[in-house]
C-alpha positions, 0 to 999 in steps of 0.5 A: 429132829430124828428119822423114823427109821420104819418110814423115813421120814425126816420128823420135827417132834417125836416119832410113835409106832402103832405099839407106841400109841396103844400103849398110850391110848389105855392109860389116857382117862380125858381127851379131844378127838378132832378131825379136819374141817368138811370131814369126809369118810375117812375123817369120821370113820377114824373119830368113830372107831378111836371113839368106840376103842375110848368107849372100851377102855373107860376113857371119857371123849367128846369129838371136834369137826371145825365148822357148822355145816352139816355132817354129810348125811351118808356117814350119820349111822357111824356110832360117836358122831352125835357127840362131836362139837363144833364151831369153837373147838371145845375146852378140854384138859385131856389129849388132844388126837387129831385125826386124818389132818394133814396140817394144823389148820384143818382143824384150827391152830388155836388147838395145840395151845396148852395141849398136848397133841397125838398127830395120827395121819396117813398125808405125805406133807404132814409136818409132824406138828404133834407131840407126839406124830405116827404118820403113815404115808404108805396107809391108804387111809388114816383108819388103816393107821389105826387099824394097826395101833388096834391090832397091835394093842390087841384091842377087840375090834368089834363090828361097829368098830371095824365098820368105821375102819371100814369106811374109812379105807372103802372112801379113801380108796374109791371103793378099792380103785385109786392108786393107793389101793395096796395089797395091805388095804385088801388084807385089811378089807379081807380081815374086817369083813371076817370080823363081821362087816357088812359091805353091802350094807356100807356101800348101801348107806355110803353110796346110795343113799344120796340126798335129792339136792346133793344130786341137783348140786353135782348136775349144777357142776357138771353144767358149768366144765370147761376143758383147758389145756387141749382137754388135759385140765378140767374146771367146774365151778359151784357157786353161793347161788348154786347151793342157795338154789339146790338147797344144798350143804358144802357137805354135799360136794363130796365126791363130784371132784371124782365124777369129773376125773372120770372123763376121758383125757383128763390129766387134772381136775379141779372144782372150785366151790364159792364161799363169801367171806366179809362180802368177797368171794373165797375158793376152796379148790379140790384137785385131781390127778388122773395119773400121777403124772401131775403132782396136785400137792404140789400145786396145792402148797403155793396157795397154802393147802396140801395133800397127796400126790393124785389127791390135794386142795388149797383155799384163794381169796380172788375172782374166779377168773384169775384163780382158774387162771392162776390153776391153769398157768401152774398145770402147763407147766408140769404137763 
């Protein structure tokens, strides 16, 4: 166990700069570029723009998303996507690069069976679980990691690529709002438009391009809040028949979480979306923290899920009830 001494964190395997996995990313010849399950801008615009870098430097590549569900269908533009598998996670005898996965089982643990794995993440609560791990938890996004590792392996980064890098840091960011908004997430901004980036034409595709029966799915979230805790914990519930009804994909839940910390009072938010698994109903529940105030990864590690401070989710098998009230039980006690 070692201390990366530029980042302090306190590591299980071995710890890589960005100069360091440059380095290793132009004598790679085969890998796996795997992101976590309903992947969100972040996710898919690291896998496009390390892809397009592969593309570059003559390293052959395919992409893995876990899961069948629908890509969401705003990020589709992104070049690489359509050569991303899924389902079973594909063989491969290359590296294996895990993107923004903040655990093994984002992606699936069958994954680091016989293969050596790079672990590029920007999650506070990795574990490190790489052969070889560069996670920056001072990143506001996993593309700004790469960002670095590209600069600093003096790789071209050319409009496409710098638009998913792009992507990655406008949606992880909430278009430059959230907390994690840092002056080297402006510069980096700054650096890409200058490269050639249209912003416009990236907020066009991100965030007003929304298919019909995601906007029915979000009004169907919206009906069902419920304010608990004197209006500190906020509640919505998306259930199989909500999306049966609007025709919607699990994809089409990214960012109604976001709409529902925008109401005023709002210490946490939470939404539990129903997924029936052997005929019982399982939640996975994205959580919120409106100030900081409330560490929602924290929360999230007593079911076994993770992520950030102000930012986190976790998966529980039970009625809806007792795992709104379970959430409810943890909440009072950190108000």
């Amino acid at each position: 166990m070692g201390v990366d001494d530029r980042r302090g964190s306190v590591v299980g395997g071995t710890v890589a700069t960005p100069e360091e996995v440059a380095a290793r990313l132009k004598d790679e010849r085969k890998v796996l570029i795997a992101v976590h399950e309903n992947p969100d801008g972040d996710a898919l615009g690291s896998l496009s723009a390390l892809g397009q870098v592969f593309d570059d430097l003559g390293c052959s590549w395919k992409g893995y998303v876990p899961g069948r569900a629908p890509l969401p269908s705003e990020y589709l533009f992104l070049p690489g996507l359509d050569r991303v598998a899924r389902g079973e996670l594909p063989p491969s005898p290359g590296t294996l690069y895990t993107l923004d996965c903040a655990s093994v089982e984002r992606f699936g643990p069958e994954g680091l069976q016989s293969r050596f794995c790079v672990n590029i993440d920007h999650h506070p609560d990795n574990p490190h679980f790489g052969d070889v791990n560069l996670v920056d938890p001072t990143a506001s996004s996993t593309t700004q990691v790469l960002y670095d590792v590209f600069r600093a392996g003096g790789f071209p980064i050319t409009k496409a690529i710098g638009t998913a890098l792009y992507v990655g840091i406008v949606t992880d960011t909430g278009r430059f709002q959230y907390s994690n908004t840092t002056a080297a997430a402006h510069r980096m901004a700054a650096d890409l438009q200058d490269m050639g980036v249209d912003v416009h034409d990236v907020y066009r595709r991100v965030y007003e391009s929304t298919p019909v029966s995601k906007m029915m799915l979000k009004i169907r979230a919206f009906e069902t809040m419920r304010f608990l805790l004197d209006g500190a914990l906020a509640v919505a519930v998306l259930r199989v028949q909500d999306f049966e009804d609007t025709a919607a994909q699990e994809s089409h839940t990214e960012g109604i979480i976001d709409g529902i910390r925008t109401v005023a009072g709002i210490r946490v938010a939470a939404l539990f979306r129903e997924k029936l698994v052997g005929g019982a109903s399982e939640f996975r529940v994205s959580l919120r923290s409106t100030d900081g105030s409330v560490d929602v990864s924290e929360v999230a590690h007593i079911w076994g899920g993770g992520g950030h401070v102000r930012a986190a989710g976790y998966t529980i098998r039970a009625d809806v009830e007792e795992a709104v009230a379970a959430l409810k039980k943890e909440i009072e006690t950190r108000l």
